[in-house]
N, C-alpha and C positions, 0 to 999 in steps of 0.2 A: 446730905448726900442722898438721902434717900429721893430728892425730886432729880439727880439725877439719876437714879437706877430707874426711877418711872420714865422718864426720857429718853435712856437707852433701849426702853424695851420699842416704845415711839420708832427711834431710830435703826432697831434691826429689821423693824415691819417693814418700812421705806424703804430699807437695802434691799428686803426679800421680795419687794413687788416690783422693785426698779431691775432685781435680777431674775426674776420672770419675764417681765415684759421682754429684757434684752434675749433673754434665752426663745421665747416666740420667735421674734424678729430673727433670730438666727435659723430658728427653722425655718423658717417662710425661704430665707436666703437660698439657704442649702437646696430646699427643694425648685428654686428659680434656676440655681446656678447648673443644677443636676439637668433638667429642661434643657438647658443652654448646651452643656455639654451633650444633651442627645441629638439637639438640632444641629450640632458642630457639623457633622458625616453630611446635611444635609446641604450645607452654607459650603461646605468644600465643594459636592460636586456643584453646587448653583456657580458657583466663583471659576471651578473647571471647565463648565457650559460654556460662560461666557465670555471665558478667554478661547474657546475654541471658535464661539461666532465671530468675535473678535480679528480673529487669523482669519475665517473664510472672507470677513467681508473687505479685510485686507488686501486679499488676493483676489477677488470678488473686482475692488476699484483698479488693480495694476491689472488685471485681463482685460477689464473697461480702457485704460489708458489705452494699450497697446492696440487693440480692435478699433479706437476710435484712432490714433494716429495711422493705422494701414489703410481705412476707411478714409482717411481726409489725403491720404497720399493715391490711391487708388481715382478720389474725387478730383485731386488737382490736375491728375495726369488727364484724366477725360474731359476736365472742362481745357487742359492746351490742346488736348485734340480738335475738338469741338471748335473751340476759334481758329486754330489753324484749318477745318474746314471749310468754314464759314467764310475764310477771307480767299481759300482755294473756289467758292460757291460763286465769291463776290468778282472773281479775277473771271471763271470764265460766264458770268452772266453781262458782265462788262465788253466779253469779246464776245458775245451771242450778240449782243445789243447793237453793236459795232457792224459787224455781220449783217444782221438784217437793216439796218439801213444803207450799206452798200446794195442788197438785194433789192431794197425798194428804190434805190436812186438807176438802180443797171432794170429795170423792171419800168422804170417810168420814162428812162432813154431809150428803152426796146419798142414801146409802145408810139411813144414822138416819131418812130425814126419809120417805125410801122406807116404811121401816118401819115409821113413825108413821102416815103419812098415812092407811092404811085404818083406822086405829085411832082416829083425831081424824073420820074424817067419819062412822063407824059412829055418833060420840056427838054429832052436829049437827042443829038440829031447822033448822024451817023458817025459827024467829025468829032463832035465833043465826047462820045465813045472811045474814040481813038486816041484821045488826049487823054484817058486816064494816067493815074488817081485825082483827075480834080475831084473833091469836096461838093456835098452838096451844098456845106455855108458857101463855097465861094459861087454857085449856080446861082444859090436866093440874092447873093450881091449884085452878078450881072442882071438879076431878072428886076430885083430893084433900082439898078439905072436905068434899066427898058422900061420899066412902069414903076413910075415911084408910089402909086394908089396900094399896088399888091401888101396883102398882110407879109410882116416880118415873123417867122417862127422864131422865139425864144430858145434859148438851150435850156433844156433839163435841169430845174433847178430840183438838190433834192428835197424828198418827204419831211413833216417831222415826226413822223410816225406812221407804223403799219395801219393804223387805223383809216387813217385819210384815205390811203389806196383800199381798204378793206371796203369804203362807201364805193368806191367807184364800180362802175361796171367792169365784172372781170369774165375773163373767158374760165372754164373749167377748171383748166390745171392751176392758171393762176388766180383764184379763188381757193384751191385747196393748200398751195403753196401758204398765203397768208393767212388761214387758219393753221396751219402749222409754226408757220412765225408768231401767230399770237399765244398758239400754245406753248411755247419756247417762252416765253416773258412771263 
């Protein structure tokens, strides 16, 4: 028995350093967990912060929503304007369009008719005066049974375009007239 009592002494050493070491370890802990609990105050407010950035950027995206649908309602409404002007643009350049080629075709009949006229009253006597409204097509008809050589004047056919009368030789006003018509197109 005596090799165990040398044994036991063996074995209280081993207990007394196995419960030192646990007794360190236990202070390390304490002083870890003492740490922990001082950083606590701090992990509150970091956790507090960032539920409040949280909520702003919240509210932050629903401000965004709402600013971008008044924005896309605001956008839709000015692009129906915008086409509804555009087709109001289209409707009366359409009748500008219309317009000035009536001008150019009553503008190319003014001038024919310019043309004609010294030449239908040169062949008018006193009676065929008398016999108005004859025409002058039906004049150029009798003058073309009296001489079938004479040129036959055409009727006015119209333009197709202010441009064509724009080459031609124009007097004053009607020079400025088609640069107003071309500035209208």
């Amino acid at each position: 028995m005596t090799w165990l009592q040398d044994y036991g002494l063996v074995l209280d050493v081993a207990i007394c350093v196995l419960l030192l070491t646990t007794i360190g370890f236990a202070a390390v802990l304490n002083r870890k967990l003492s740490e922990l609990r001082a950083a606590r105050g701090e992990m509150e407010k970091l956790v507090a912060d960032f539920a409040a950035a949280t909520d702003k950027a919240e509210n932050g995206l629903q401000a965004l929503r709402d600013s971008s649908q008044d924005v896309g309602e605001g956008l839709a409404k000015k692009v129906d304007d915008a086409c509804r002007l555009a087709d109001e643009m289209a409707f009366l350049l359409k009748k500008g369009n219309e317009i000035a080629d009536r001008l150019e075709v009553s503008i190319a009949a003014s001038r024919k008719h310019d043309r004609e006229e010294p030449k239908a009253a040169a062949g008018l006597t006193k009676q065929s005066l008398h016999r108005a409204p004859m025409s002058i097509t039906k004049m150029e008809r009798k003058a073309m049974q009296d001489d079938p050589a004479a040129p036959v004047s055409e009727p006015a056919k119209p333009s197709n375009g202010i441009a064509k009368l724009a080459k031609r030789k124009l007097s004053r006003s009607d020079s400025e007239l088609m640069r107003t018509l071309q500035a209208m197109r």
